[in-house]
C-alpha positions in Angstrom: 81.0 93.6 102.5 77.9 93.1 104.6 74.6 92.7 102.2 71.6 92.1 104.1 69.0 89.6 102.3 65.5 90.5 102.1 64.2 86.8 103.5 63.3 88.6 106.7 60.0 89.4 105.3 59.3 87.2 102.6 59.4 84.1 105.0 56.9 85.7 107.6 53.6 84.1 107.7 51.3 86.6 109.3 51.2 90.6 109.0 52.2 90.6 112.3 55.2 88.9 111.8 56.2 90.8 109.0 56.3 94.1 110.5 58.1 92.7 113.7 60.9 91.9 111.0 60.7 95.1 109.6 61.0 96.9 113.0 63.9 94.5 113.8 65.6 95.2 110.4 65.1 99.6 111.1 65.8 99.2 114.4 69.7 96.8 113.3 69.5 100.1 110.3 69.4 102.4 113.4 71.6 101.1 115.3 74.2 100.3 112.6 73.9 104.4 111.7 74.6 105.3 114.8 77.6 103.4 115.2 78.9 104.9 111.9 78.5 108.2 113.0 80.4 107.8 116.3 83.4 106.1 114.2 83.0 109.2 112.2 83.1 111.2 114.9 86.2 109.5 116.8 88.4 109.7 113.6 87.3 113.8 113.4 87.9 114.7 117.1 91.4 113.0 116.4 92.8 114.6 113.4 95.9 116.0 114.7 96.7 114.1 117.5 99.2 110.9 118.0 98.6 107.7 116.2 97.1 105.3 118.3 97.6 101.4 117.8 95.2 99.1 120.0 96.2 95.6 120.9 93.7 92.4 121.6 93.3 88.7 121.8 90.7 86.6 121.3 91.5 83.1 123.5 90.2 83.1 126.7 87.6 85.7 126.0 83.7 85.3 125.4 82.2 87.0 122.4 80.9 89.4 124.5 83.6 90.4 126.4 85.6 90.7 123.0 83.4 93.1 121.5 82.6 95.1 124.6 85.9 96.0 125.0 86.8 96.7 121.3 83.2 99.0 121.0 84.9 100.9 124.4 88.4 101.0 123.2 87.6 103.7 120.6 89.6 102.0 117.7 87.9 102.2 114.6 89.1 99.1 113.2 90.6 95.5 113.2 93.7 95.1 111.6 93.9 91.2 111.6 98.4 90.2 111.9 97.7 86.6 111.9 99.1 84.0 109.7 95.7 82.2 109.6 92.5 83.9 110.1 90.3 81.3 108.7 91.2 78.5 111.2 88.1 76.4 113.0 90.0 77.1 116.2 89.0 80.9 115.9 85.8 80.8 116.8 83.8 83.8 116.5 87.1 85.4 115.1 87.2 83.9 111.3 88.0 86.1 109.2 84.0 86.5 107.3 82.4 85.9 110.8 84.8 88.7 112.0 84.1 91.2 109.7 80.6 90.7 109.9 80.3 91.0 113.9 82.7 94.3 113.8 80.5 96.1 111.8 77.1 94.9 113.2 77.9 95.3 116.8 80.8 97.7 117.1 80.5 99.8 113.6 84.2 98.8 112.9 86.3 98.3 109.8 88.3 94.9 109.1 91.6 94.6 107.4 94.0 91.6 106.9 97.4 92.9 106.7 99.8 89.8 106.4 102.8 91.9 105.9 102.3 91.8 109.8 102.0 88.4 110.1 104.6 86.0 111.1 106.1 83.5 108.0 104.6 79.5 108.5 108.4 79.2 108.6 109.0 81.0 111.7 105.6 79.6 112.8 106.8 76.6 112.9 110.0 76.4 114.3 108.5 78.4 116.7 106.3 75.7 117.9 109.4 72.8 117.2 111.9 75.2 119.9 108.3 74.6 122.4 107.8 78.4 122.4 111.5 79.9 122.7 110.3 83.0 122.4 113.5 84.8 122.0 114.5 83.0 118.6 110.9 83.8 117.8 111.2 87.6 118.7 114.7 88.0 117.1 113.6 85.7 113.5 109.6 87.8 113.5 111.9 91.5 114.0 114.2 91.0 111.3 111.5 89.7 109.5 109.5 92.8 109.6 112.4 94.8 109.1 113.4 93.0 105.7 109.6 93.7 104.8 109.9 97.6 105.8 106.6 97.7 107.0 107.0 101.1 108.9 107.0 102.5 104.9 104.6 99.6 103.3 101.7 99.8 105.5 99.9 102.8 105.2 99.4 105.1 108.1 95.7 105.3 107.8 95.3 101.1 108.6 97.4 101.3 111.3 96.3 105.0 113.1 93.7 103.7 115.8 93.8 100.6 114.5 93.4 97.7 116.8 96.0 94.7 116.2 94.6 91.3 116.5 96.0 88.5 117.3 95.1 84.7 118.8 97.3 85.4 122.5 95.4 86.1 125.2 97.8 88.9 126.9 100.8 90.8 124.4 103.6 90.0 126.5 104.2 86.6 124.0 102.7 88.0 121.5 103.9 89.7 118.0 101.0 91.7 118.3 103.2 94.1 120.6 106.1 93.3 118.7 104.6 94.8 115.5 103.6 98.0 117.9 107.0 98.4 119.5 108.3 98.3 115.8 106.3 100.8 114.4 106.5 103.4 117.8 110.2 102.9 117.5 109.9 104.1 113.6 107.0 106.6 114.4 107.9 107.9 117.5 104.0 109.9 117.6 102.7 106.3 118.5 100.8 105.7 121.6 100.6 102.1 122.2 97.2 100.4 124.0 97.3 96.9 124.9 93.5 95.3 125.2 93.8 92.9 127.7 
């Protein structure tokens, strides 16, 4: 969880300084409050309605545009599928960087679920076949399928959850085949692809 130090302050030089830091840190408080009220207030106005599941990838997106569109989407959190969320190649997605930008700029949660997450098996043939990506659907289904995720992973992660994964657009992506999985188990599921 996010803990913010208190060196703001204690490293300011000048009274003025000081209380510019202070201002920054209630105005960050402010802003933070706000966005947990209107995640609050999202997940309310939605009791009773049909699950949601969000899609996104990260490549060939700026930070910005990233977390502009997941603060729009109206998902209240990132449920992380991939394999390897701590990778240099992420970027501004590893896993603690993650986290902490979620809830600083969009006031969203952050799970790892790896039970949605394709095997370093399948991974790598995967990437051996150069991207066949109908041996890769067929082995990541019956994967998910011998894990049962539509019973293991609780309704509450997934319900307006947004599914991340690395893939700029879903259509290669198991990012939409975990959605299509659980819709076809679900049936209340409306799916909505980030792109």
């Amino acid at each position: 969880m996010y803990s913010e130090g208190s060196n703001a302050s204690q490293n300011a030089e000048s009274p003025g300084a000081g209380a510019s830091c202070r201002n920054e840190k209630l105005n960050r408080e402010n802003q933070r409050s706000v966005s947990y009220n209107d995640t609050w207030q999202r997940r309310e106005k939605r009791r009773g309605e049909n699950m949601k599941i969000f899609t996104i990838g990260f490549t060939k997106k700026t930070a910005r545009t990233f977390f502009t569109k997941l603060r729009q989407s109206g998902a209240d959190r990132i449920v992380d599928i991939r394999l390897n969320n701590v990778s240099q190649l992420a970027g501004f997605t590893k896993k603690d960087d993650l986290e902490f930008f979620l809830k600083e700029i969009c006031g969203m949660d952050y799970t790892h679920v790896t039970e949605l997450a394709p095997t370093q098996g399948i991974m790598d043939e995967f990437k051996k076949n150069r991207g066949d990506w109908s041996t890769f659907e067929k082995q990541f289904i019956s994967l998910i399928t011998d894990r049962q995720v539509e019973k293991k992973v609780p309704r509450e992660i997934i319900d307006n959850g947004c599914l991340l994964c690395s893939e700029d657009k879903p259509d290669n992506c198991h990012r939409r085949l975990v959605a299509e999985y659980l819709k076809k188990h679900r049936q209340d599921v409306e799916i909505i692809h980030i792109v």
